[in-house]
N, C-alpha and C positions, 0 to 999 in steps of 0.2 A: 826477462821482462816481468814489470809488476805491475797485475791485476790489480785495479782497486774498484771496489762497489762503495758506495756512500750512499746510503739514505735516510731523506729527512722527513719525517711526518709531522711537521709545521713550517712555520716561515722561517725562512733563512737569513738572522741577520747578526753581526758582529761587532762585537767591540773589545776594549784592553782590558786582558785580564789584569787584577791586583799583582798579583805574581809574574806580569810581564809575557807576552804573545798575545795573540788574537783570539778571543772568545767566538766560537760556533755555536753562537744560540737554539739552532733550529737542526743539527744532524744527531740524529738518534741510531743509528747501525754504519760501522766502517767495517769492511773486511779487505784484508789486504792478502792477494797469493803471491808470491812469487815464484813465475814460472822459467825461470834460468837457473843457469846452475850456479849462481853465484849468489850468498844470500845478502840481501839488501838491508842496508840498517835501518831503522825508521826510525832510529832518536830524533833525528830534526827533526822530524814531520809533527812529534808532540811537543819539540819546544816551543814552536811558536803557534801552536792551535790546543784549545782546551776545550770540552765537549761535557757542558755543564748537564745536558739531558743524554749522552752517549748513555742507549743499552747493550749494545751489542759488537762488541768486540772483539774480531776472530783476526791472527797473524799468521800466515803460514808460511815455514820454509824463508821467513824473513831473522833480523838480529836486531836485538836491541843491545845497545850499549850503556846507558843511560835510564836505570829502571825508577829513578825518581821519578820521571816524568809521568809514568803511568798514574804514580800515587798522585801526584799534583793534579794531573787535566783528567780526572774520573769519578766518580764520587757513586753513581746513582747503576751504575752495570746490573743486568741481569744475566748476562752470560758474556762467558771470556773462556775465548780458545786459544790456547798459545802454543803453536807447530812451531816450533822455532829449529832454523838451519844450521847449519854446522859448517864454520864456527860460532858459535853465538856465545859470550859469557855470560854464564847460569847465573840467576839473582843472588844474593845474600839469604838467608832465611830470614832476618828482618825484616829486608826489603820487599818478599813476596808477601811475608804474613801483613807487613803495611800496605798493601795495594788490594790486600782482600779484605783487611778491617776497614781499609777507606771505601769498600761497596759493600756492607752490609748487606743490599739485598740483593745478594748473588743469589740464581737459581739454576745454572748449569756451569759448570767449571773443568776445561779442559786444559791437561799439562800435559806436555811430551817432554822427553830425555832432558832438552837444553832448557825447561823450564825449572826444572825441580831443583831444588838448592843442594849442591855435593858437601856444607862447608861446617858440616857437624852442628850445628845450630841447633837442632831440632831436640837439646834437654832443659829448654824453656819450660816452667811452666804456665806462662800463658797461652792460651787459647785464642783461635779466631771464632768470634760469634759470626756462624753461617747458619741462622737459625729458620732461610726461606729454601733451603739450598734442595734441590731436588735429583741433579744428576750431580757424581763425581767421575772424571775419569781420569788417569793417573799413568803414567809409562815411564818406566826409569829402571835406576836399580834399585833393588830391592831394600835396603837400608835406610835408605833417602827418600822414596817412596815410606815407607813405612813409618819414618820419623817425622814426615810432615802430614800422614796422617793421624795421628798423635796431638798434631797441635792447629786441626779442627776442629770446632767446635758443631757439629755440624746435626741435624735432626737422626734420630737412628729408624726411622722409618723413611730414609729417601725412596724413590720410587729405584734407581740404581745406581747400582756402585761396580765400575768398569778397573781391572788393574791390571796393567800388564809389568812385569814382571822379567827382569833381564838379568842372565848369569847367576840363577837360585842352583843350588846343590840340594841333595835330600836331606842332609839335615835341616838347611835352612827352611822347608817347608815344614819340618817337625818342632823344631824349636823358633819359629818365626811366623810366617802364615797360618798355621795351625790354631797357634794360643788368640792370634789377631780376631782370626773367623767369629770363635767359638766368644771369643768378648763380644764383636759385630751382634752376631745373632741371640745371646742372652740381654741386652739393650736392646734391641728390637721387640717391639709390642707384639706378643702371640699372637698368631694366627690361626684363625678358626678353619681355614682350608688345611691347615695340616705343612711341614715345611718337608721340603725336598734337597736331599743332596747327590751328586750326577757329576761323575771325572769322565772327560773324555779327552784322550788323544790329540797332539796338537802339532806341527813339523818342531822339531828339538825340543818336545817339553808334552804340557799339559793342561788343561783348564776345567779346571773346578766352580759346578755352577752351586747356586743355593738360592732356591724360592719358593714359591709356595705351587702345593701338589693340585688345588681344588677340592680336596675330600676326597682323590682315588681310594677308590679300595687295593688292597694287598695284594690282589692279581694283575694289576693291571702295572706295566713299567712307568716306574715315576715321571722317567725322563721324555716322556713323550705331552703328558699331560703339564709337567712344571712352566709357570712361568720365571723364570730364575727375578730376583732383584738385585744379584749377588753375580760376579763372573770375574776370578783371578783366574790370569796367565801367565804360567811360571814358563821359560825360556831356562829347561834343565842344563847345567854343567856337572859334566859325569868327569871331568877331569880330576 
């Protein structure tokens, strides 16, 4: 079964887009769940509608087939959540970095596994300017995750940065996550509260936070008073 919420915060009216389907003048938030276990494809449903004011655009457990269409019928998003089902075929890295350079003013961006592009792409150097961007969150493998965070462009004081992390070994945290972090937090504006780092325990792995302490003093344990801005989840393979 598939949930759909639509809402519009003006009048609702339609006409032909240039590029062919029916313009929705007036919907500004669609979120679609998918609660079967079968995941539902929603390419038609952007070919023949485009959503000139659309901010809010969250898919869950749904498939796209057809990642043009995102780039065509979007323009103005300020958050995009993509839970995508399995099987779903992952974008291009073109394709993705075209769908976020065509909304500039992202301010929340959510990717799970079948978002993030597998297809090496990511030794571009261009950049997506996400210059309003305030949350990132990111699930994948670790490589793929890591190389499309690379080819954001993105403020280094977001308020957080969420990664989870699948099939890391120890090395890969020493010669991967490590160097990443330590770039992350030298681009980050000092903080007068003082910064905090705090590993705890996770089922098959671990999670590493990094925020800011408040000014604790030395007695007191960081990890109670941090507010993290920072939270990778490494999913350890000890194989």
């Amino acid at each position: 079964m598939l949930e759909c919420g639509i809402s519009k915060l003006s009048n609702l009216s339609t006409d032909r887009h240039p590029r062919g389907g029916v313009r929705s003048n007036g919907v500004e938030s669609i979120i679609l769940l998918n609660k079967g276990g079968t995941a539902v494809d929603v390419s038609d449903f952007f070919s023949r509608y485009c959503f000139p004011k659309l901010q809010h655009l969250e898919l869950s457990k749904c498939r796209i087939t057809s990642w043009d269409r995102l780039t065509s019928r979007t323009a103005v998003l300020t958050t995009l959540i993509l839970r995508l089902g399995d099987p779903s075929p992952t974008p291009t890295t073109s394709k993705l970095l075209s769908i976020l350079a065509s909304n500039p003013t992202l301010r929340k961006i959510v990717l799970s596994t079948h978002a993030i592009p597998n297809d090496g792409g990511g030794n571009s150097s261009f950049r997506v300017p996400l210059h309003h961007l305030e949350k990132l969150e990111l699930a994948g493998g670790l490589r793929h995750v890591v190389e499309l965070l690379h080819q954001l462009d993105h403020p280094s004081n977001m308020d957080r940065l969420d990664i989870n992390l699948l099939d890391c070994t120890i090395a890969d945290v020493s010669q991967i996550v490590g160097p990443y972090l330590r770039d992350y937090l030298r681009r980050r504006d000092k903080s007068q509260n003082g910064l905090g780092l705090s590993v705890s325990q996770a089922e098959r792995g671990i999670i590493l936070h990094a925020g800011d302490t408040g000014g604790i003093g030395p007695s007191n344990p960081v990890w109670k008073h941090m507010v993290p801005f920072v939270s990778i989840k490494m999913g350890l393979n000890h194989t």
